[in-house]
NUDOTI-913523 format. One record per residue (C-alpha): residue number from 1; x, y, z. Coordinates in nm, 3 decimals. Example, Ala and Ser with C-alpha at 12.3 -4.5 7.8 and 13.67 -1.06 7.14 Angstrom:
2
{num:1	u:1.230	v:-0.450	w:0.780} $
{num:2	u:1.367	v:-0.106	w:0.714} $
! end
This chain:
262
{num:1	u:-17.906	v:20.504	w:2.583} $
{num:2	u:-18.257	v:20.323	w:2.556} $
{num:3	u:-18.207	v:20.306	w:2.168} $
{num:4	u:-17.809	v:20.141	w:2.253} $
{num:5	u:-17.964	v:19.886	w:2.509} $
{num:6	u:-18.228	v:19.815	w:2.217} $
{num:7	u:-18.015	v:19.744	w:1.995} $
{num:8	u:-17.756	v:19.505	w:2.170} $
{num:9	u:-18.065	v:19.302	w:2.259} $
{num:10	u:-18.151	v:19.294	w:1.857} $
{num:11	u:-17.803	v:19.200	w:1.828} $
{num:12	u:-17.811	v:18.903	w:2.044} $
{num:13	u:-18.159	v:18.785	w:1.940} $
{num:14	u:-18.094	v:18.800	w:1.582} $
{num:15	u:-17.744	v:18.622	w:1.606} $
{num:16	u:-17.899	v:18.339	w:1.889} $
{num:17	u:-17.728	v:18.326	w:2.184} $
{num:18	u:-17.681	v:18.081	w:2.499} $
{num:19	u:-17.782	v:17.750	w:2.355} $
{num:20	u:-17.484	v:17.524	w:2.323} $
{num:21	u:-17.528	v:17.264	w:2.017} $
{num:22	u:-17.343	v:17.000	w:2.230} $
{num:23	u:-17.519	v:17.044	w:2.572} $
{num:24	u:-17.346	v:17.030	w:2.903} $
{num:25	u:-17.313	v:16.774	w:3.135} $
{num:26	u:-17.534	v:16.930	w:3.479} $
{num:27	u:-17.644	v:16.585	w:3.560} $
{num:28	u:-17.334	v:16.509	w:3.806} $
{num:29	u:-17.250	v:16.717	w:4.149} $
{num:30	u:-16.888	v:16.744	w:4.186} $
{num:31	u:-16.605	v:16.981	w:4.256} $
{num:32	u:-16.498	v:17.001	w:3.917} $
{num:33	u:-16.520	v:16.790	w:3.624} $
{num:34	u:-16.364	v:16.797	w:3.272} $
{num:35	u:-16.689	v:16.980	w:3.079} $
{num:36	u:-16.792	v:16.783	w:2.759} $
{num:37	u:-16.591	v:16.938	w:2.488} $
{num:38	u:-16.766	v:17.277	w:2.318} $
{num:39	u:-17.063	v:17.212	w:2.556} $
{num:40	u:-16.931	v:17.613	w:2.686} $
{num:41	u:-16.893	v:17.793	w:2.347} $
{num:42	u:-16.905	v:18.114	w:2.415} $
{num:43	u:-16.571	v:18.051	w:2.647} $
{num:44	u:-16.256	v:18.201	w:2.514} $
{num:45	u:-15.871	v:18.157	w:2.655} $
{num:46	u:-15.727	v:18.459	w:2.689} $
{num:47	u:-15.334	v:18.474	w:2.581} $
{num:48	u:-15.046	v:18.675	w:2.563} $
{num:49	u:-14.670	v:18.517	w:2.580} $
{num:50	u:-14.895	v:18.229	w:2.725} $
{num:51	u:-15.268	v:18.124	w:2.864} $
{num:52	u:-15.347	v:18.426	w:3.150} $
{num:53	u:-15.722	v:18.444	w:3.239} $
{num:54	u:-16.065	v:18.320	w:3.059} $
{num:55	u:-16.356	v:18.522	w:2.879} $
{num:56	u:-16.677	v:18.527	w:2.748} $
{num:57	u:-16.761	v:18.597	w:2.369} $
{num:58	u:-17.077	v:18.800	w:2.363} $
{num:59	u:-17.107	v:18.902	w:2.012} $
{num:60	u:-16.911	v:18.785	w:1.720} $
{num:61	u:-16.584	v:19.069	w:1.735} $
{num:62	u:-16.685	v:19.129	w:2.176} $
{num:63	u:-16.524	v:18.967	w:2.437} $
{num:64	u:-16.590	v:19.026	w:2.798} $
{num:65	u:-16.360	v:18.981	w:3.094} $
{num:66	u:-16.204	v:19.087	w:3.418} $
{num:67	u:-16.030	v:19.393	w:3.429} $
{num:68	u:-15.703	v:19.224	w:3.646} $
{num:69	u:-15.647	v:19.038	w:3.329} $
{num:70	u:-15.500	v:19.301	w:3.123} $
{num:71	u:-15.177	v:19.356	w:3.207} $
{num:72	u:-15.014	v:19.316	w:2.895} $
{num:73	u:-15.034	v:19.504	w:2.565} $
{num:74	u:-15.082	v:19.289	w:2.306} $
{num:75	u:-15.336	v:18.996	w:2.318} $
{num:76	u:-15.500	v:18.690	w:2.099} $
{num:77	u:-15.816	v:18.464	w:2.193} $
{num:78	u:-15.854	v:18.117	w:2.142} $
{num:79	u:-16.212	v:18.037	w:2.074} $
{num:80	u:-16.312	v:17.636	w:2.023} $
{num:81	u:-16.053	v:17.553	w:2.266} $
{num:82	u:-16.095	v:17.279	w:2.548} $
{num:83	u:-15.760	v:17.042	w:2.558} $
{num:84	u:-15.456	v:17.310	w:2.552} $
{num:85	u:-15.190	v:17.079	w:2.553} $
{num:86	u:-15.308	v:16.940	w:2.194} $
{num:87	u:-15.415	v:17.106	w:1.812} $
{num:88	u:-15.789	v:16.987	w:1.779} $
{num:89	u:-15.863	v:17.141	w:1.471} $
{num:90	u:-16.141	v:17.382	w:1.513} $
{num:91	u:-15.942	v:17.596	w:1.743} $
{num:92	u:-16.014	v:17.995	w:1.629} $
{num:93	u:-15.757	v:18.261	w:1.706} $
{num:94	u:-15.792	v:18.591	w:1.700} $
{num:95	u:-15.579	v:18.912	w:1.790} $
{num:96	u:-15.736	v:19.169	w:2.023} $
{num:97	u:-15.751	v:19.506	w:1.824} $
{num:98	u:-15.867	v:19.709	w:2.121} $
{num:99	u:-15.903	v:19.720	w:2.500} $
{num:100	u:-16.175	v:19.874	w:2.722} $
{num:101	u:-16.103	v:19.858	w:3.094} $
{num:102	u:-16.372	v:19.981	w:3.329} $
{num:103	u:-16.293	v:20.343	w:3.418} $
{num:104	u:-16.356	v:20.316	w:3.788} $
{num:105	u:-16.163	v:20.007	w:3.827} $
{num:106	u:-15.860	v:20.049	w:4.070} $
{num:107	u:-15.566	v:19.775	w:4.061} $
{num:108	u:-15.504	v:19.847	w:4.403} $
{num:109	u:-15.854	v:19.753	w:4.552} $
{num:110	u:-16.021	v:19.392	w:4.358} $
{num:111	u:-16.290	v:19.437	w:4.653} $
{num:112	u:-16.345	v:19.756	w:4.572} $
{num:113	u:-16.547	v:19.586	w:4.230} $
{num:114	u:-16.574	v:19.738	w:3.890} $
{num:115	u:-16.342	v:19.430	w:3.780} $
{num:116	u:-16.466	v:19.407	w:3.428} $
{num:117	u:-16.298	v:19.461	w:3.072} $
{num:118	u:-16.425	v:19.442	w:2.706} $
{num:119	u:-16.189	v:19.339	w:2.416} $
{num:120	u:-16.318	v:19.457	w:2.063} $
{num:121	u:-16.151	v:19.186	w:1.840} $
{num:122	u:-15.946	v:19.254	w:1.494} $
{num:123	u:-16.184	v:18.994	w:1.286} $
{num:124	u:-16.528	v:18.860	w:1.379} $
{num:125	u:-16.534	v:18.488	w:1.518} $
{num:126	u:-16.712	v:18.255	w:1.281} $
{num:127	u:-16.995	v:18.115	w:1.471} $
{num:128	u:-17.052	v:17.754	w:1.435} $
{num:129	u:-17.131	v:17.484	w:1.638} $
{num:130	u:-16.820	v:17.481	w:1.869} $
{num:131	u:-16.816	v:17.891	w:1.892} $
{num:132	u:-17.134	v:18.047	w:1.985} $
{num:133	u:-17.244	v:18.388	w:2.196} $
{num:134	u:-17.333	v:18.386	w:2.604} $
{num:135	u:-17.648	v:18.569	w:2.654} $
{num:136	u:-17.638	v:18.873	w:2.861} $
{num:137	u:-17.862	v:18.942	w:3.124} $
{num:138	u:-18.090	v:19.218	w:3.185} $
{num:139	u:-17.997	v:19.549	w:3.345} $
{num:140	u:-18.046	v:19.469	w:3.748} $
{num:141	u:-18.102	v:19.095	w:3.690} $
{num:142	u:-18.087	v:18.910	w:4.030} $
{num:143	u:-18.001	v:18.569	w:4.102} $
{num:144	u:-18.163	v:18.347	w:4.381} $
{num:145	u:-17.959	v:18.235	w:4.657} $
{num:146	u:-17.889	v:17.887	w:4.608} $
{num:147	u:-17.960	v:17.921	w:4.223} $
{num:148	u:-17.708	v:17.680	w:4.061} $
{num:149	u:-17.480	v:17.816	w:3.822} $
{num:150	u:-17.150	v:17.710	w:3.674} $
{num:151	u:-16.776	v:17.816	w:3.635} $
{num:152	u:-16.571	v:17.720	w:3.334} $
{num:153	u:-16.195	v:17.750	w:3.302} $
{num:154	u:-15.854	v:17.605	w:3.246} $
{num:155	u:-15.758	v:17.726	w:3.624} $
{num:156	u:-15.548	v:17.554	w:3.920} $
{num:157	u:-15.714	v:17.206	w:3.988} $
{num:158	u:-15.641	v:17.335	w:4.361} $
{num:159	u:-15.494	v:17.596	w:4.525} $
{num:160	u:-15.138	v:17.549	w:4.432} $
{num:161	u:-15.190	v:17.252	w:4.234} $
{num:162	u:-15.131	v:17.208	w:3.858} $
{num:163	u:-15.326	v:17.410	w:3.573} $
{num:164	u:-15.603	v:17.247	w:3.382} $
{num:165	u:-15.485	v:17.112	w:3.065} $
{num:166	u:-15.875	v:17.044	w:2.990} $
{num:167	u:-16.163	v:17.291	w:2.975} $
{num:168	u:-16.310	v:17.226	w:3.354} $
{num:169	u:-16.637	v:17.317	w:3.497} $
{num:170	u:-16.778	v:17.340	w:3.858} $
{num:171	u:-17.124	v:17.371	w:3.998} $
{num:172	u:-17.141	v:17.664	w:4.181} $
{num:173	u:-17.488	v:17.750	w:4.381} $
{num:174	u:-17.511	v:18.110	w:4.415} $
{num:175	u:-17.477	v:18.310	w:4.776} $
{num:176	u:-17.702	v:18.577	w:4.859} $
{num:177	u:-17.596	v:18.919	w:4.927} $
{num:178	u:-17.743	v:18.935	w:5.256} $
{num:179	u:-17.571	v:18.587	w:5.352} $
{num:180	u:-17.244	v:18.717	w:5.169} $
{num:181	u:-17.159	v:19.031	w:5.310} $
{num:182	u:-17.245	v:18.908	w:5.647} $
{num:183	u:-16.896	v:18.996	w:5.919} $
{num:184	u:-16.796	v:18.607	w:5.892} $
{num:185	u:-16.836	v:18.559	w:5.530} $
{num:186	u:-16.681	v:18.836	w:5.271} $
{num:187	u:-16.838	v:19.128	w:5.494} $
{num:188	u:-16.778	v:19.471	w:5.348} $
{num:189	u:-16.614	v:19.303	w:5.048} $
{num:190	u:-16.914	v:19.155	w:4.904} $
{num:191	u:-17.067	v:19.470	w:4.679} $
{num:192	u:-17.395	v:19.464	w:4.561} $
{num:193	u:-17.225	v:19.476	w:4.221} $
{num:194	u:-17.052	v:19.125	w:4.288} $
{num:195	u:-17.213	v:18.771	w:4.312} $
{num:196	u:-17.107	v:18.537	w:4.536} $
{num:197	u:-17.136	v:18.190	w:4.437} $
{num:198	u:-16.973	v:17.828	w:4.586} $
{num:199	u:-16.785	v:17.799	w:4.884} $
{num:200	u:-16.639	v:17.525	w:5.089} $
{num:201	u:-16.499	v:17.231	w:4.859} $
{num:202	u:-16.604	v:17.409	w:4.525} $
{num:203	u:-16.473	v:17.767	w:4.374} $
{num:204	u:-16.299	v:17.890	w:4.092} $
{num:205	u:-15.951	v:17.870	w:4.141} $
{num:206	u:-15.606	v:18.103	w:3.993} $
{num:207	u:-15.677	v:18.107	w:3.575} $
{num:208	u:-16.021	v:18.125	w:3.596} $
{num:209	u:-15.982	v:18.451	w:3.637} $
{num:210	u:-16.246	v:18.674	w:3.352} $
{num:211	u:-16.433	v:18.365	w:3.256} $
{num:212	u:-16.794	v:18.339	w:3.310} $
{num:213	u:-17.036	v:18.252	w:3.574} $
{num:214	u:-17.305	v:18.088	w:3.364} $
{num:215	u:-17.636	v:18.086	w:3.454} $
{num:216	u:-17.962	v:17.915	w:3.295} $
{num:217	u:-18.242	v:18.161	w:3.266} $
{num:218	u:-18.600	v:18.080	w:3.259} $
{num:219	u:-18.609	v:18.068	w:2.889} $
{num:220	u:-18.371	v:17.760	w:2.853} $
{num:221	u:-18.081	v:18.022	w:2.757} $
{num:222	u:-17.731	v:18.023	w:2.964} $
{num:223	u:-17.663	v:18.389	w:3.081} $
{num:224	u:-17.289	v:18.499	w:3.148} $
{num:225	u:-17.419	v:18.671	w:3.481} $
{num:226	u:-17.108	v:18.671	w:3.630} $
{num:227	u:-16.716	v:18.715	w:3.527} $
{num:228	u:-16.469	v:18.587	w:3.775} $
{num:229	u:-16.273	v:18.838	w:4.004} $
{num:230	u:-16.115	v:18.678	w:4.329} $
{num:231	u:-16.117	v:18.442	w:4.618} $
{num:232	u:-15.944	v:18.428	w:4.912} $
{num:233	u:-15.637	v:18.500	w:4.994} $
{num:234	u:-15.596	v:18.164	w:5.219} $
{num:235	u:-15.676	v:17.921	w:4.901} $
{num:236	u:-15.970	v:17.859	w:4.648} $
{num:237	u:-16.151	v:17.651	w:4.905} $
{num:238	u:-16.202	v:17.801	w:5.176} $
{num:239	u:-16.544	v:17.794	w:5.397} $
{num:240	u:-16.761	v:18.076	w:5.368} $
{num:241	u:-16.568	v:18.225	w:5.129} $
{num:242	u:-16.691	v:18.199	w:4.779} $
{num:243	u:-16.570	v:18.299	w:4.458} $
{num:244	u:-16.670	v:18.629	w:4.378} $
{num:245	u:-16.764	v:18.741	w:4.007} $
{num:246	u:-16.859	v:19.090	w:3.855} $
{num:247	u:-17.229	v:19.104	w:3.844} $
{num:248	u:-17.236	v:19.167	w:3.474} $
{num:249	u:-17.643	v:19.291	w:3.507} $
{num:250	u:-17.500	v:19.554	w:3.731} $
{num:251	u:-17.293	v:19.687	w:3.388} $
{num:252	u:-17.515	v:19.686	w:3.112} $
{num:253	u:-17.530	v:19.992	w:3.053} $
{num:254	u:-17.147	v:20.056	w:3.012} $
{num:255	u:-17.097	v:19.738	w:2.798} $
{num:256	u:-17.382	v:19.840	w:2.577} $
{num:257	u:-17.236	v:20.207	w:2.555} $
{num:258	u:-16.884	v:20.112	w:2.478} $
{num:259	u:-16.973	v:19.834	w:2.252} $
{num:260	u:-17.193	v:20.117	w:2.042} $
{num:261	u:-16.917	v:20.411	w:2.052} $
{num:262	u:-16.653	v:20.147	w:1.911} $
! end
């Protein structure tokens, strides 16, 4: 398992991984902006008949994303995308050859967590400078509370409002556990393998679903530490309810193992 962990680390390294050639714009606190074109690289759409949820590429033929995604059978991935209404040219897509849905995920229960999915691709992505790999973090990473991170996607502008037609992004400061799962926040919801980030006037919203949280490590790298699961019920904005994302630290070792044994 060691050697596996090892190796997906060499794999990551060697390749580069969570440095953007055109850099982000994190200068501006909003609820949501258009993000600078290709400034997220490593974020894929995720489409069947049409555009369903988000994802993160993490090596050149891996895609990670939420488990409530994958409800179809047959999928593609649009890497280099950021205005969907419109052919930009560099635009990669990509069937999905194979899909890996966490084994103790239950459809029933989102709260009950393990809401996280791999998608082995039928052709590598060619890495350039608009497609590039997130950075994962380390087994049991933790975040600070009030660390700011970001959430990309071509979601709902607001809760029942239209669909992105650009690539959006959001600065989202992350919520500590101990804040999170107190009785008038998420409560019981908010597992220790969840992050809780935003709140209030900024969240990820319905089509952001499986895209990443991303998160700028000490190093200068963006991590994908989180991959986007739910928010309330009552609308994506709602006080002292944040978004909630996968903790992807807390599933290292699965990733690693099924990205190995496939």
């Amino acid at each position: 398992m060691e050697l596996v962990l090892l190796l997906l680390l060499v794999v990551t390294t060697v390749s580069g991984c969570g440095v953007p050639s055109y850099q982000p714009n994190t200068s501006r606190v909003v609820n949501g902006e258009e993000a600078r074109p290709y400034s997220w690289p490593w974020q894929i759409s995720l489409e069947s008949f049409f555009p369903t949820c988000g994802g993160t590429l993490i090596a050149p033929n891996w895609v990670l994303t939420a488990a409530h995604c994958i409800t179809f059978h047959t999928y593609r991935v649009v890497l280099a995308e950021h205005d969907m209404k419109k052919e930009e040219g560099p635009e990669q897509s990509i069937m999905v050859a194979k899909m890996f849905i966490h084994p103790k995920w239950n459809s029933n229960c989102v709260s009950c967590g393990n809401d996280i999915a791999l998608l082995k691709l039928e052709k590598s992505a060619v890495i350039n400078d608009k497609v590039q790999l997130a950075c994962l973090p380390q087994q049991g990473d933790t975040l600070a509370h009030n660390q700011p991170c970001y959430v990309t996607g071509w979601g709902r502008l607001s809760s029942g409002g239209p669909q992105a037609t650009t690539l959006q992004q959001a600065l989202l400061p992350v919520v500590g556990h101990s804040v999170c799962s107190q009785n008038d926040w998420w409560g019981s919801s908010a597992k220790t393998t969840m992050i809780c980030a935003g709140g209030e006037s900024k969240s990820a919203c319905h089509g952001d679903s499986g895209g990443p949280l991303n998160c700028k490590g000490r190093d200068g790298k963006w991590y994908v530490q989180g991959v986007t699961s739910f928010v309330d019920g009552r609308g994506c904005n709602t006080p002292q309810k944040p978004t909630m994302f996968t903790r992807v630290a807390s599933f290292i070792p699965w990733i690693s193992e099924t990205m190995a044994q496939n």
